[in-house]
C-alpha positions as CSV (number, residue, x, y, z in Angstrom):
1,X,-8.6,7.5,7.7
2,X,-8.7,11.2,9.1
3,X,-7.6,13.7,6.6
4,X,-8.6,17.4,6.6
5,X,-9.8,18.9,3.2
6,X,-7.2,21.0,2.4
7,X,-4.7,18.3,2.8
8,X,-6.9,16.2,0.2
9,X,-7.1,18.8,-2.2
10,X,-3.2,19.2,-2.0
11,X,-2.7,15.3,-2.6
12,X,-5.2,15.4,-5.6
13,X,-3.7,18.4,-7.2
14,X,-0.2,16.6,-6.4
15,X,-1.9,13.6,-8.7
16,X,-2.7,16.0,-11.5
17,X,0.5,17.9,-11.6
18,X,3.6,15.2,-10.1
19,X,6.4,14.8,-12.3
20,X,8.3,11.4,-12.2
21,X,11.7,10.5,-12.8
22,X,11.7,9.8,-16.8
23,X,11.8,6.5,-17.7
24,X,15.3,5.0,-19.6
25,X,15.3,5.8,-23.2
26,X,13.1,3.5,-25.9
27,X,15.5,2.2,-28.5
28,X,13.3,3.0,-32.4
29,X,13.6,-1.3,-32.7
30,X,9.6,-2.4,-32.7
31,X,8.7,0.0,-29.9
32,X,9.6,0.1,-26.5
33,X,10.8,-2.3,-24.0
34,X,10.1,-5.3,-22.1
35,X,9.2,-5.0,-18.7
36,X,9.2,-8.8,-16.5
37,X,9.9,-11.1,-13.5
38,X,12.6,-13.8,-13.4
39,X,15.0,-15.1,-10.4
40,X,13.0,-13.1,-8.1
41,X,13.6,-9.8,-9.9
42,X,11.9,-7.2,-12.1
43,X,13.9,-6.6,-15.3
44,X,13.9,-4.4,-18.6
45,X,14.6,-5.3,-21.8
46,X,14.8,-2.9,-24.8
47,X,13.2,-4.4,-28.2
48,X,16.5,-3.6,-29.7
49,X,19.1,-6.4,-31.8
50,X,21.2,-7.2,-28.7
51,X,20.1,-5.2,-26.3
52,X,21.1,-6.6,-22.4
53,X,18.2,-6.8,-19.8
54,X,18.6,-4.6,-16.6
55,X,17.8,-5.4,-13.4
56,X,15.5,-2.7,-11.9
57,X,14.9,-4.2,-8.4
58,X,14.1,-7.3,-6.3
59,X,10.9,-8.6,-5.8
60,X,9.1,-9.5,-2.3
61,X,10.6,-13.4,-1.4
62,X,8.7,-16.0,-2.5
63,X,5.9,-13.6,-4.0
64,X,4.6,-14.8,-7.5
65,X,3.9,-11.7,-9.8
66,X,0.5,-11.8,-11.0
67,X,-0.1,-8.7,-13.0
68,X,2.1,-6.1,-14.1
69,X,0.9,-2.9,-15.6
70,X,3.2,0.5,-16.8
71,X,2.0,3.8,-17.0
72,X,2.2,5.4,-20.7
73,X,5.9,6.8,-20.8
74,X,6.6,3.8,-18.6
75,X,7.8,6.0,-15.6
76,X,5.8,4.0,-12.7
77,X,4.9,0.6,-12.6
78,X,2.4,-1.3,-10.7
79,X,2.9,-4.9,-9.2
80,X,0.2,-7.3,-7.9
81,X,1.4,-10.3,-6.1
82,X,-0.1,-13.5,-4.9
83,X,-0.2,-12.5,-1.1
84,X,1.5,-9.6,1.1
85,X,2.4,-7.0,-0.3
86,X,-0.2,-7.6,-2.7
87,X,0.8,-3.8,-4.5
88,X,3.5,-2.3,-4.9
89,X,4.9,0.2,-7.2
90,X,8.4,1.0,-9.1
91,X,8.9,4.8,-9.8
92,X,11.2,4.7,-12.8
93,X,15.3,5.5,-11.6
94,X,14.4,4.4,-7.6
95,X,16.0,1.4,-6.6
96,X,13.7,-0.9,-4.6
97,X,10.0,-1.3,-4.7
98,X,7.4,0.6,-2.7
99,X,4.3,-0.5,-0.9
100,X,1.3,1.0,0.5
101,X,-1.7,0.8,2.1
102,X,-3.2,-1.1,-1.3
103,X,-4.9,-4.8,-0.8
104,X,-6.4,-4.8,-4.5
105,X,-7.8,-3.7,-7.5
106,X,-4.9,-0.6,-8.2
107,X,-4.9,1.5,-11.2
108,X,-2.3,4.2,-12.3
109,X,-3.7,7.5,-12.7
110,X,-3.4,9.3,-16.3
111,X,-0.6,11.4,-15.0
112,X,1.0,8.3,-13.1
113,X,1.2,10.7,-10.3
114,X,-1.1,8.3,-7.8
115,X,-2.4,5.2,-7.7
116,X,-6.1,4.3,-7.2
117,X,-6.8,1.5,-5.0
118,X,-8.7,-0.7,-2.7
119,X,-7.7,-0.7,0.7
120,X,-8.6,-2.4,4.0
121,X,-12.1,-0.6,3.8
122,X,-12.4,2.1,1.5
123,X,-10.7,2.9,-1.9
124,X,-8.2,4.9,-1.9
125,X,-5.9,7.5,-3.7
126,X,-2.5,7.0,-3.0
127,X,0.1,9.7,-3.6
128,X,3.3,7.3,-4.9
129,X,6.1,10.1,-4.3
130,X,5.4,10.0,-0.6
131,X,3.3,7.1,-0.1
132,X,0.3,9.9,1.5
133,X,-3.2,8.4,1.0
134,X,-7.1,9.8,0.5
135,X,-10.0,7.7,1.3
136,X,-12.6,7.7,-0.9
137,X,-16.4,7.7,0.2
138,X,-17.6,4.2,1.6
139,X,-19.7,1.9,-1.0
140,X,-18.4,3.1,-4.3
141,X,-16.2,0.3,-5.3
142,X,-13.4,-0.6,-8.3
143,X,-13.3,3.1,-8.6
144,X,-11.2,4.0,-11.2
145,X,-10.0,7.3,-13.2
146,X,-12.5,9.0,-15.8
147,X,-10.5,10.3,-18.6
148,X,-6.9,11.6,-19.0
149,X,-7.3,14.9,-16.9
150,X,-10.1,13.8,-15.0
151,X,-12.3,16.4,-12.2
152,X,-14.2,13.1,-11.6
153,X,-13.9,9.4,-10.8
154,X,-15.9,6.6,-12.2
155,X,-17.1,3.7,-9.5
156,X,-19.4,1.0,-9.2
157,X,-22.2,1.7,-6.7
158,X,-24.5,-1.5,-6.3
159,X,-25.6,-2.2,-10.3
160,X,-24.4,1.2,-11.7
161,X,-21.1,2.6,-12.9
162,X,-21.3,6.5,-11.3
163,X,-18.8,9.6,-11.4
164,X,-18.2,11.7,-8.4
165,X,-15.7,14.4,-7.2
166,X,-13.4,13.4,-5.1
167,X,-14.2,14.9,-2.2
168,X,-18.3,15.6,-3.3
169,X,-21.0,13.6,-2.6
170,X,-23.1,14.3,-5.7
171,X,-23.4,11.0,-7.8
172,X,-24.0,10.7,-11.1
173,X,-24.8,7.6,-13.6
174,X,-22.9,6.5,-16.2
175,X,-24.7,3.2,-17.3
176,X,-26.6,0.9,-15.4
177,X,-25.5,-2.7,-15.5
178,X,-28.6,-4.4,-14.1
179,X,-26.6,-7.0,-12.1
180,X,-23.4,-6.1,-10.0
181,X,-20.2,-6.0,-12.0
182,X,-16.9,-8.7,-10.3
183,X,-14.8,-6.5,-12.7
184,X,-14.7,-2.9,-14.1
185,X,-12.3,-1.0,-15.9
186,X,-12.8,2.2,-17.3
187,X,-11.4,3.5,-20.9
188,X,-8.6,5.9,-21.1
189,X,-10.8,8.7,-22.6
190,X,-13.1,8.0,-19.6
191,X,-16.0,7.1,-22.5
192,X,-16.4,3.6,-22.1
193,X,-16.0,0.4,-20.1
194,X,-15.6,-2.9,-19.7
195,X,-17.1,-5.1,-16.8
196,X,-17.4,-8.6,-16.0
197,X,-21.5,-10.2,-15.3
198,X,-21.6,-13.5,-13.8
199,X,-19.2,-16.0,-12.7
200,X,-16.9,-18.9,-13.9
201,X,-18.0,-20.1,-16.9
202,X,-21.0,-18.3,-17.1
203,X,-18.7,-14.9,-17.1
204,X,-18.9,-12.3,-19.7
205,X,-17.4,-9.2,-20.5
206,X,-19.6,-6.6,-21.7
207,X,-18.8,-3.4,-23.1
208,X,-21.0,-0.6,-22.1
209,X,-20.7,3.5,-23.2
210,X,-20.6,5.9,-20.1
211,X,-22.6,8.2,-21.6
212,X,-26.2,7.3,-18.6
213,X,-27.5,5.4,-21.6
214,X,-26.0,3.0,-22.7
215,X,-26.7,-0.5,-22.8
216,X,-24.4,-3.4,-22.1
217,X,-22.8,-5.4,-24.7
218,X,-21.7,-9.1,-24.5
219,X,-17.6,-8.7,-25.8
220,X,-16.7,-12.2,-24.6
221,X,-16.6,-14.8,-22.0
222,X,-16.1,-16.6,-20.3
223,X,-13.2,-14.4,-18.7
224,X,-12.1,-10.8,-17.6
225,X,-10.9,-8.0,-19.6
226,X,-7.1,-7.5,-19.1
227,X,-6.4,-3.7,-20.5
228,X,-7.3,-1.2,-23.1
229,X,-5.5,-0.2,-25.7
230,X,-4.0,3.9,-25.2
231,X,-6.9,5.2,-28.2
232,X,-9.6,3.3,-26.0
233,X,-10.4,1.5,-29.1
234,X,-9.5,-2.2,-28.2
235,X,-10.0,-4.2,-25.3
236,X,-7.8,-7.0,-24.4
237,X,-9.6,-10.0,-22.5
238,X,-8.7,-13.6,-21.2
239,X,-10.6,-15.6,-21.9
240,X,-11.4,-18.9,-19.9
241,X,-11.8,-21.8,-21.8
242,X,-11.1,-23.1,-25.6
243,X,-13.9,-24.9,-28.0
244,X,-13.2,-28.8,-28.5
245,X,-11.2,-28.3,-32.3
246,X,-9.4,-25.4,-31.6
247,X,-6.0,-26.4,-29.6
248,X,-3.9,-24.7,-32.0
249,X,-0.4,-25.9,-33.2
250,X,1.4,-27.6,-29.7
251,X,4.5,-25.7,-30.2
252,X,3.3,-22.7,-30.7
253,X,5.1,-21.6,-34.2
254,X,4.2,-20.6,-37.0
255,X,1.1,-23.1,-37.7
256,X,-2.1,-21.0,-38.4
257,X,-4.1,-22.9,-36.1
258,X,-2.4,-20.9,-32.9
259,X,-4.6,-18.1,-34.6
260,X,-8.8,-17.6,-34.7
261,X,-9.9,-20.1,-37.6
262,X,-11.6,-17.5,-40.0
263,X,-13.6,-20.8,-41.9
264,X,-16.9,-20.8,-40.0
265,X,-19.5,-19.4,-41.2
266,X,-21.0,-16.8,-39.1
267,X,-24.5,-19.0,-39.1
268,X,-22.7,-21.6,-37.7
269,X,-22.9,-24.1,-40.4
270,X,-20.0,-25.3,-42.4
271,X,-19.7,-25.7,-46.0
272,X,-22.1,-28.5,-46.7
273,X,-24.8,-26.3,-45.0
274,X,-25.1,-28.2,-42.2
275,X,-25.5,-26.9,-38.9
276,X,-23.2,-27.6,-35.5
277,X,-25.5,-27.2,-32.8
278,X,-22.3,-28.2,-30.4
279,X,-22.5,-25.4,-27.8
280,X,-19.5,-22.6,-27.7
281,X,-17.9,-21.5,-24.4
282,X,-16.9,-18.5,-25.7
283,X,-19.1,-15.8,-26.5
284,X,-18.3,-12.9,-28.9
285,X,-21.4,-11.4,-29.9
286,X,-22.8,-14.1,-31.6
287,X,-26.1,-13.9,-33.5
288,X,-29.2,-13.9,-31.8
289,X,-30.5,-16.2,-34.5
290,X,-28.1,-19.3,-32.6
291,X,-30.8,-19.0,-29.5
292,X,-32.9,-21.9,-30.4
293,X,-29.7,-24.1,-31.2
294,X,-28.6,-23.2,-28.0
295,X,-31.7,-24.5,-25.9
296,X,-31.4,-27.7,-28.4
297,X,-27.7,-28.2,-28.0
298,X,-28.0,-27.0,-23.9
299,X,-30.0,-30.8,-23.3
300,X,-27.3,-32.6,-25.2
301,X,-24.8,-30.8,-24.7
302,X,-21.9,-33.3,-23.8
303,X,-19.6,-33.0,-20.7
304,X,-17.9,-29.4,-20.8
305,X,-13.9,-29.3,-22.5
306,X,-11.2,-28.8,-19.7
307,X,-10.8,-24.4,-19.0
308,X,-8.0,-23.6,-21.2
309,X,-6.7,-20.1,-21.7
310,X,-7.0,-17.9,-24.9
311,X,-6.1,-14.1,-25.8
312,X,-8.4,-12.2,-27.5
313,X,-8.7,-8.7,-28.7
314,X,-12.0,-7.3,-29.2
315,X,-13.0,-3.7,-31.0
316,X,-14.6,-1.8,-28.0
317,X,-17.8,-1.3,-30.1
318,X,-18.3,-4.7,-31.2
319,X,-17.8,-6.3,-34.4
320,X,-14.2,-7.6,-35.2
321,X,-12.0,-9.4,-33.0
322,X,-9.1,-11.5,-33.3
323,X,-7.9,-14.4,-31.0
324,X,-5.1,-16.8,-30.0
325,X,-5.0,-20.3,-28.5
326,X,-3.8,-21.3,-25.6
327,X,-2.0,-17.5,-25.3
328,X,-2.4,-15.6,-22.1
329,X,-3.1,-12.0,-23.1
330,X,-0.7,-9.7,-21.0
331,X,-0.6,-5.9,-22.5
332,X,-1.2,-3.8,-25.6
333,X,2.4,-2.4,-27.3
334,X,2.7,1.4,-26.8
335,X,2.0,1.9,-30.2
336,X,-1.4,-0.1,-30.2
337,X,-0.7,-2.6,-33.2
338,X,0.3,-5.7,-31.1
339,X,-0.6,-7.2,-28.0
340,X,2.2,-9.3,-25.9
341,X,0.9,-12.8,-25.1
342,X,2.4,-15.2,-22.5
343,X,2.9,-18.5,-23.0
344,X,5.4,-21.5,-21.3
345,X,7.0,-19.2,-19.7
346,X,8.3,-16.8,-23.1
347,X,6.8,-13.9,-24.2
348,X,5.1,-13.3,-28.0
349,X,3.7,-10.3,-29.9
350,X,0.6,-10.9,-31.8
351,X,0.1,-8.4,-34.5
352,X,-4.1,-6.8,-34.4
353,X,-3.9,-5.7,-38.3
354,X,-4.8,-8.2,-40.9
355,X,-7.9,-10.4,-41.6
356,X,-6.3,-13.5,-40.2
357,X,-4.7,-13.6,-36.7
358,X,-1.1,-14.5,-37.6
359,X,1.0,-16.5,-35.7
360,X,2.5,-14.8,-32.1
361,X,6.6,-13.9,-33.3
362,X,8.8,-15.3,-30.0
363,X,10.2,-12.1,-27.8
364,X,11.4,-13.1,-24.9
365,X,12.2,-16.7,-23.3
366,X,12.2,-17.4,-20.2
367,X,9.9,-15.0,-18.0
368,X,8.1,-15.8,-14.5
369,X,4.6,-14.7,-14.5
370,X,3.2,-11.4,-15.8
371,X,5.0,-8.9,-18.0
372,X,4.2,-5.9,-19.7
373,X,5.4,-3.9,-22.7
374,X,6.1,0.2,-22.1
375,X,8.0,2.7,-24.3
């Protein structure tokens, strides 16, 4: 894509310094507003006692919206569709949706000025006011901002996570994975990650610090992380399958079972002191000390349950998390104390505080595919 550098610098420095349209008013009611997809339209809906959705625009015929994500005063928003155009964007007050040259992977730069993207070859910058583009150099990929006002970018380039200048060609190592990464998605503050190692059910996300030394750490899996929360303390992931046991309450109300059981022991034996050597499919950073029930339970281990999905949240440095059954995790609140959680086709807030994970509350019925939740 031919480009001259002055014309990149002045795209880039349009990134840092563009200022949007500001985004309709939050009402004070539980934070912010509902943004979603339903009879082939994108709509918002303020968190306030009888509030009326608005439509914002129409959506691309017959396209199925598979992820939806706003930037943090909710003045641009990013769509990802099933097939062409498979990004576009909605800059807050414009009537229709815009598209690009973006084919995958976009994220919204800290000043939701420009998108970051993957395009037909290279990644790309793309400035959303006038839809100009800069490619970035070839082999870095699922580049992605580094911090809220960053002079860098963070990419993969074969095992490791890098930063470079935009129009540089020094590199320089964040962490170094030791396999290549399906998945990566940088922390606001730019000072951590998550990534995705291996694939289907042998998936898991691993947190690693960007600091050139750190070492990976197993969050979850299988699945894929789906966002960070704004203090880049929490990391929301999907995960892929549920444990035989743990279905949760069918109707999803208030049973306590729709929530992370808090009565196993973290040795994995139950009250009697015995041991259950059954194999989990999820993994967040269990003991090492399971290992040899592992290899015992791996020959007879019976067929694997059905994939099923489950939301979980997960503290960025390991050590608490907090999970729902058969939720799809969709967004952190603006305010960081819930998550919103998809499932039959309504929308839930699941609250992070509290030693139990207590039941999802009921937002929003009737929503087609992904949502998100924006001041």
């Amino acid at each position: 894509m031919p480009h001259s550098p002055t014309r990149s610098i002045a795209l880039l420095a349009a990134c840092a310094l563009a200022t949007l349209l500001a985004a309709p008013t939050a009402h004070a009611a539980r934070s912010g507003a509902l943004l979603f997809a339903r009879d082939g339209a994108l709509w918002r809906q303020e968190l306030a006692a009888r509030s009326v959705p608005t439509r914002l625009a129409s959506l691309p015929a017959g396209a199925a919206l598979q992820r939806l994500d706003a930037s943090a005063d909710g003045a641009l928003l990013v769509l990802h569709f099933d097939h062409e155009p498979f990004v576009a964007w909605l800059v807050a007050g414009e009537p229709a949706l815009r598209t690009g040259p973006c084919r995958s992977h976009a994220r919204l730069a800290p000043t939701a000025g420009c998108v970051l993207c993957g395009g037909e070859t290279n990644d790309l910058i793309v400035h959303v006011a006038d839809g100009a583009s800069y490619a970035l150099p070839l082999r870095l990929r699922l580049s992605s901002f580094l911090g809220p006002s960053p002079p860098e970018l963070a990419a993969l380039l074969g095992t490791d996570v890098v930063a470079f200048r935009r129009h540089g060609r020094a590199r320089r190592v964040l962490a170094r994975l030791g396999q290549v990464p399906s998945q990566l998605m940088v922390a606001p503050n730019g000072m951590r990650a998550a990534a995705v190692l291996g694939e289907g059910t042998a998936s898991r996300v691993v947190g690693v610090e960007l600091d050139g030394d750190g070492v990976p750490r197993v969050l979850g899996g299988p699945g894929a992380p789906v966002g960070w929360s704004a203090d880049s303390t929490w990391v929301l992931i999907r995960m892929g399958a549920v444990p035989p046991g743990l279905e949760g309450a069918p109707d999803g109300g208030d049973d306590d079972s729709d929530g992370e059981p808090n009565t196993e022991p973290a040795d994995g034996s139950d009250e009697s002191g015995a041991v259950d050597d059954s194999p989990s499919p999820f993994l967040l950073a269990e003991p090492t000390s399971l290992a040899a029930r592992r290899k015992k339970a791996k020959r007879n281990a019976p067929p694997p349950a059905p994939l099923a999905v489950r939301a979980c949240v997960v503290r960025s440095v390991g050590g608490q998390s907090k999970c729902w059954n058969h939720y799809a995790p969709l967004a952190f609140s603006p305010d960081g104390t819930e998550v919103l959680l998809l499932r039959d086709g309504a929308l839930y807030a699941g609250t992070i505080d509290g030693v139990r994970p207590l039941p999802p509350k009921l937002l929003l019925d009737r929503v087609d595919g992904a949502a998100s939740w924006t001041k």
